[in-house]
C-alpha positions in Angstrom: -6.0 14.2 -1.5 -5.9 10.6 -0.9 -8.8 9.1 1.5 -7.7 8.8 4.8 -9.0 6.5 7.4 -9.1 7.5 11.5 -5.7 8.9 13.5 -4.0 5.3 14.2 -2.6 5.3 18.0 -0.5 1.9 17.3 1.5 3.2 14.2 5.0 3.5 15.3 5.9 7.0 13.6 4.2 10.0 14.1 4.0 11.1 9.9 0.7 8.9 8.5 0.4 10.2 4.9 3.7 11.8 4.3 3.8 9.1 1.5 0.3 10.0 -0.1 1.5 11.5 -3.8 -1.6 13.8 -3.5 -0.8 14.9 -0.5 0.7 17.9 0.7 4.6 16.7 0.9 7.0 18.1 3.1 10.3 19.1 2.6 12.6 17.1 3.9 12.8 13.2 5.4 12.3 13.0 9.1 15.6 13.2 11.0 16.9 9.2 11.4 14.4 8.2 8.5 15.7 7.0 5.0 13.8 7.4 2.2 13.4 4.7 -0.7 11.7 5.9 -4.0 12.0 3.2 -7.4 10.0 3.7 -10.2 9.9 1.3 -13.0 7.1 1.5 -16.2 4.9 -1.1 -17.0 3.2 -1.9 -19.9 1.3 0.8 -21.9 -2.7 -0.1 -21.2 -2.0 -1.6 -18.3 -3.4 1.1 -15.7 -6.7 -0.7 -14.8 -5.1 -4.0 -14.4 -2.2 -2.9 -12.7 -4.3 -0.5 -10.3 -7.0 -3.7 -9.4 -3.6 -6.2 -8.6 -2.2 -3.3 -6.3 -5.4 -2.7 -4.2 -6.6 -6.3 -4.2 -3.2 -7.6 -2.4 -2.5 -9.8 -6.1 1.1 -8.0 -6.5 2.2 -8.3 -3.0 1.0 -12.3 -3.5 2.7 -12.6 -6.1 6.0 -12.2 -4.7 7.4 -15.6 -3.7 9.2 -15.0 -0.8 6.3 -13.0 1.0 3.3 -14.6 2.7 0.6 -11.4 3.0 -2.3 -11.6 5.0 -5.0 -9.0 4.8 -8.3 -8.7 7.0 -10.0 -7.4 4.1 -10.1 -8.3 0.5 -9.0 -4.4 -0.9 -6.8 -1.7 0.3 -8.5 0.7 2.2 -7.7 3.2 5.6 -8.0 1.2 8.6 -7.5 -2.8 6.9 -4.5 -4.5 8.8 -2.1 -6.8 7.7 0.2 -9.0 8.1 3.7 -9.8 5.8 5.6 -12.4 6.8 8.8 -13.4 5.1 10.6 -16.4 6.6 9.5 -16.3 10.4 9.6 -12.6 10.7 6.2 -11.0 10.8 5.7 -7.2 10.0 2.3 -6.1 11.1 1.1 -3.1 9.1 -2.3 -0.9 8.7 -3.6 0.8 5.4 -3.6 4.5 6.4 -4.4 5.8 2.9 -5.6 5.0 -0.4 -6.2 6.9 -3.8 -8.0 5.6 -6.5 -8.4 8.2 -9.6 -8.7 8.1 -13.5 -5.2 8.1 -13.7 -3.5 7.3 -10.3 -5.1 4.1 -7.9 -2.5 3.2 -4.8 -2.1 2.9 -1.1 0.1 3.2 1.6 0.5 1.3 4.6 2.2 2.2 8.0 3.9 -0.1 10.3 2.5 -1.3 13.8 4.2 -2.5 16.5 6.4 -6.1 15.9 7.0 -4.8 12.5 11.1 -4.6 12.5 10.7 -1.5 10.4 9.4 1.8 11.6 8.2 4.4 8.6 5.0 4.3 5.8 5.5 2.5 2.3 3.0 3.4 -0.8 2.9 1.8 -4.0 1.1 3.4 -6.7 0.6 3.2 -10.4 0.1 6.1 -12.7 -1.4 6.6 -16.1 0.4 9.3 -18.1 -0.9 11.3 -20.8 0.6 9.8 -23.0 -0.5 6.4 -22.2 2.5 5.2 -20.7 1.9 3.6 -17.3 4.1 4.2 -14.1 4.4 2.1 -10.8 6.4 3.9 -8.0 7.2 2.3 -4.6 8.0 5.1 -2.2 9.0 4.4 1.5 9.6 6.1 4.5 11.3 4.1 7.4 13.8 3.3 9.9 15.0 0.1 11.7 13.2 -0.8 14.3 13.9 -4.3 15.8 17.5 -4.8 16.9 18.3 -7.0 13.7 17.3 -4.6 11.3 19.1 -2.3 12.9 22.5 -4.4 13.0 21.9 -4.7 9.4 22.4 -1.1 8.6 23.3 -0.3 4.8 22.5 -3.6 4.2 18.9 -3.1 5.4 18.4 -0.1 3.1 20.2 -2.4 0.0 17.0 -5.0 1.1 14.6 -3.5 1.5 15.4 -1.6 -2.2 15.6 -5.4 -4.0 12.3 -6.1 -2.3 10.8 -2.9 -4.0 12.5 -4.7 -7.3 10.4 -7.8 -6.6 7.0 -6.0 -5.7 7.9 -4.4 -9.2 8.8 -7.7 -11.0 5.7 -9.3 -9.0 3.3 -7.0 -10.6 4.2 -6.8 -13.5 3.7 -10.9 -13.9 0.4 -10.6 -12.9 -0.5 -8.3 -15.8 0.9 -11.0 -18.5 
């Protein structure tokens, strides 16, 4: 299993770890939770690269509409941090991470003020044959009163933003 940091009283869903791919993982989505999983390849030989962007915050900086600020320089259980896109700020804490020959990754819940409620984990995966996988998987449900007026159109966002943390780390491998 991944490493897991200290029970988190502020998260705003009552799942930390559901997200964890070494986890145990339970059957179904909570009731009034949608679940987001994209998976995209990246280039062969790229698992240690790929694996030190993800946990040192260089993916998620690399995505031009998103400010990120961590109070650590790595991913690990208990770092908080801060995305903010536009003026909307979604506070968020690291609640697990996994670092392995083959899989490295993270997942972070969300605190209160974030307009989403739920977990989001991005991971990267070396196969055996080489290949290398990076899989955003996400857990949530609106929270603030704009994101839930947004409704489908939430879920359509928050999937091109998983396109973008994709696109973002794959340009910092080049």
């Amino acid at each position: 299993m991944g490493e897991y940091g200290a029970v988190v009283p502020d998260l705003t869903y009552p799942f930390a770890g559901r997200t964890d791919p070494t986890g145990p993982t339970p059957a179904a989505v909570p009731i009034g939770f949608h679940q987001l999983r994209m998976r995209t390849d990246l280039p062969p030989g790229s698992f240690e690269a790929a694996a030190d962007a993800l946990l040192s915050w260089r993916m998620h900086g690399a995505v031009p509409f998103l400010r990120v600020r961590p109070d650590a320089p790595r991913a690990v259980p208990g770092v908080r941090l801060t995305l903010a896109l536009g003026p909307v700020r979604a506070p968020c804490e690291v609640v697990w991470t996994v670092h392995e020959e083959n899989r490295a990754g993270f997942g972070y819940g969300t605190l209160p003020g974030h307009p989403e409620s739920g977990e989001e984990a991005f991971v990267v995966e070396r196969r055996p044959d080489g290949s290398v996988l990076f899989t955003v998987h996400a857990i949530s449900r609106p929270a603030a009163w704009y994101a839930r007026a947004a409704g489908p159109l939430g879920h359509r966002l928050q999937g091109a933003v998983a396109k973008r943390y994709a696109a973002a780390l794959r340009s910092v491998l080049t």
